[in-house]
N, C-alpha and C positions, 0 to 999 in steps of 0.2 A: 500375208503381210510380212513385209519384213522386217527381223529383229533387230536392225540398228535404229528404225524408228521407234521403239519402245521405250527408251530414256528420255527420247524430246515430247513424244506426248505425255509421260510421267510429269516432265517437267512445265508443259504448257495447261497440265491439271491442275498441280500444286501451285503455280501463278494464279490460276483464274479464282483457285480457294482463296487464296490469301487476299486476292483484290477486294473479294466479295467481304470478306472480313473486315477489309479495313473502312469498308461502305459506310456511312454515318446512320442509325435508324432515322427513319423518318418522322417530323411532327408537325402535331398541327401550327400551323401557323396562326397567327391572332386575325379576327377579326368575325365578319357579321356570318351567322351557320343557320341555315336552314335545317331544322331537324321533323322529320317526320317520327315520331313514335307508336309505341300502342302497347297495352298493359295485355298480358295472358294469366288467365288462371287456367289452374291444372284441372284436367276433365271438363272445361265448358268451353265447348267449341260454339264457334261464330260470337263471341264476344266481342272481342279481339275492336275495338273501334282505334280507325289510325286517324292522327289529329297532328296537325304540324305548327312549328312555332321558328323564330327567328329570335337567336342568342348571341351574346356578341361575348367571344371567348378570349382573354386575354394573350400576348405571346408566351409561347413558354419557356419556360428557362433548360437551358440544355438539351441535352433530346429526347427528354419527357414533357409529354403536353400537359396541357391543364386536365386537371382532374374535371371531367363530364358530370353535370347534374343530374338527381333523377326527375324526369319532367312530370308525369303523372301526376294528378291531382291528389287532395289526400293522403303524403304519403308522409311518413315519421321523419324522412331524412335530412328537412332543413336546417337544422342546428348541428348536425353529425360530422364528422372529419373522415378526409381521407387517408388511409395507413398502409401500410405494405407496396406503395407505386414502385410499379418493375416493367418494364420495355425491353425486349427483346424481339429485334427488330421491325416489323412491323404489328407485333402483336404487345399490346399495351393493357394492363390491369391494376385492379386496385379494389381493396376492401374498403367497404361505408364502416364507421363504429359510432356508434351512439353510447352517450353517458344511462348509468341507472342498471339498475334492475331487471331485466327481462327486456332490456332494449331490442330494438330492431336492427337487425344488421343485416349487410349486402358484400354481393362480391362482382364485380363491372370485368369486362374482359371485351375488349375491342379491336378489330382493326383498324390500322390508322395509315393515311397518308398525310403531305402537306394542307390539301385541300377538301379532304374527305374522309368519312371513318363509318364504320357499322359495329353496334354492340348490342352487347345484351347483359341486363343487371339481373342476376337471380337475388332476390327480396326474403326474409323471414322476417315476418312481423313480433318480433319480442315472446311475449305472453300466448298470443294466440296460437303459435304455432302457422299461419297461415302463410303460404309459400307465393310466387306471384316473380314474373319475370316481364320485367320490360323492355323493348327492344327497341333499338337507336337507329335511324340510318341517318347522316350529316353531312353538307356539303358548305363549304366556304362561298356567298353572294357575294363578297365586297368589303372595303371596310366599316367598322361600327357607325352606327347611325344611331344615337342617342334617344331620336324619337320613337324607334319600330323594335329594339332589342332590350332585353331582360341581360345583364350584366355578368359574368361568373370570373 
């Protein structure tokens, strides 16, 4: 090779960094998501049953998306808020906190695109101690249709 190409590739490195940097992350955009999920408990295998649902997510403001529900039935997190939301770049998270006493908390961590995202919630049930991760995969149908989606 020769050495007087070593400053223009230096230079054509430190371009490509800094383009990549100034990239905007990516979010979800609003509208109707098809989510397939399914809840894991720890040591019972073939549990795992995957059940799908259509949500229709708001846009989000800036380049953090809306904060993802937990879908699963029976679970503490309806009344809860989302705290600690951080994005960096295409990896998106956020902690569940519930009010009380031995509340249940959660910790969400997903990849996201415009039109697409895959997660996983790891769950502690307050009191009980019981541990439980649910996992997301979501893709954007269209937009909201009032009669077929649950609202967030």
């Amino acid at each position: 090779m020769h050495l007087g190409l070593i400053p223009s590739l230096v230079f054509l490195g430190a371009s490509a960094i800094s383009a990549a940097a100034e990239e905007p992350a990516p979010s979800l955009q609003g509208g109707s998501y098809e989510i397939t999920y399914r809840l894991e408990l720890p040591h019972v295998e073939r549990w795992a049953i995957e059940k799908t649902t259509t949500i229709c997510l708001s846009d989000a403001k800036g380049s953090v998306p809306a904060a993802l529900p937990v879908l699963s039935a029976n679970n503490p997190f309806g009344e809860c808020t989302a705290a600690n939301i951080r994005q960096d770049g295409s990896s998106f998270g956020y902690d569940i906190r519930c009010q009380g006493r031995d509340a249940a908390k959660a910790h969400a961590a997903y990849t996201v695109s415009t039109d697409h995202f895959k997660g996983r919630i790891a769950m502690v049930l307050g009191a009980k101690n019981m541990t439980m991760t649910e996992v997301q995969t979501g893709h954007r149908v269209g937009s909201c249709d009032s009669t077929r989606a649950f609202r967030y």
